[in-house]
N, C-alpha and C positions, 0 to 999 in steps of 0.2 A: 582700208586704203585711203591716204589722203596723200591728193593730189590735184594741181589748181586743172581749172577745165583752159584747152585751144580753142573752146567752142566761143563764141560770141557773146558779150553778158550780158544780152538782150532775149536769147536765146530759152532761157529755161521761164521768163517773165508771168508768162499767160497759161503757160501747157506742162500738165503735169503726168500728159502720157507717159516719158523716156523715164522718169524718175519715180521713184518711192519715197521718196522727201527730200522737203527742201529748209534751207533758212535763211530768206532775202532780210537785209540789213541796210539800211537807205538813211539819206540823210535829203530834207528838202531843203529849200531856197533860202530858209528861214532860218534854217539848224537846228530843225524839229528833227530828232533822230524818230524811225518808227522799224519793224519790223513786220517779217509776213513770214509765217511757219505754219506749210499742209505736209501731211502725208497721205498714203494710200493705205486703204485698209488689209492688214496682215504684216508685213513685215516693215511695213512702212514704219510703223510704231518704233520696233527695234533700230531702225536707220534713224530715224530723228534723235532716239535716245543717242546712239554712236556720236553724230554732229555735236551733242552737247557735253557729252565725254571728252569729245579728240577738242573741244573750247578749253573746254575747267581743265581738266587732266594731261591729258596729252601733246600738249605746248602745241596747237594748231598756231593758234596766233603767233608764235615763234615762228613758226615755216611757215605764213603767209608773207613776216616780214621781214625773214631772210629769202623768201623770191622775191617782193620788190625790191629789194635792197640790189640783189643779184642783177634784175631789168634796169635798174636804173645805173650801173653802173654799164650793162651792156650798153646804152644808152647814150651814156657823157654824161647822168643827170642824178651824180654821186650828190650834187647840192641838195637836190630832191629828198631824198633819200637821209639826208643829215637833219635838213627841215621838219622832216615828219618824227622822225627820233626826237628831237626837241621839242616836239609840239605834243607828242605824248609823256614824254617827262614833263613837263609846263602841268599839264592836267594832271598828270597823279601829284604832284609837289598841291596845286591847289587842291584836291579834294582830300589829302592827308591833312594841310592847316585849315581843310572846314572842319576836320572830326576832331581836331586837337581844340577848335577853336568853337567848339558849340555852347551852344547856349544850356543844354543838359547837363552838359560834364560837373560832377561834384567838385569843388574847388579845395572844401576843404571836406575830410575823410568825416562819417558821422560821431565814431569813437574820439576825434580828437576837439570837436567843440568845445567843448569847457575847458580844454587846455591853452588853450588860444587866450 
């Protein structure tokens, strides 16, 4: 089941009673991205693994940013919501011309050296 929490997103921070795993995702002051991932032992294992599934596989990140998209039009705050769309294209456009554009990349194929 994936579905976003009502509960408060301070709530789950400290205490891992209610849950069998988690995987808090943060960004500090600085824009040092970091993350924090516990589970509980026994099925906790299998619930962490699920979170990392319904990420890769299961287009979570699609449904997280078709419910913001959805709050911020309940909102009036569709600018919002356009902003953030362009600011994740911005970055995948740069990190596609950093892998187009590395210092690694063969320029010219090894077979074709002497034909050059």
């Amino acid at each position: 089941m994936s579905e976003s929490s009502d509960k408060p997103q301070d709530q789950y921070n400290d205490n891992l009673d209610d849950l069998s795993a988690r995987l808090l995702i943060f960004v500090d002051k600085d824009g040092v991205m970091e993350y924090n991932c516990d589970w509980t032992p026994g099925t906790g294992m299998k619930d962490i693994a699920s979170i990392f599934y319904k990420i890769m596989f299961d287009n979570l990140s699609d449904s997280i940013l078709q419910e913001i998209k959805q709050q911020c039009v309940l909102n009036g705050n569709e600018e919002d919501y356009v902003n953030l769309i362009n600011i994740i294209s911005a970055l995948a456009l740069d990190n596609i011309s950093n892998e187009t554009n590395s210092v690694d990349d063969i320029v010219v194929p090894p077979d074709r050296v002497f034909s050059i």
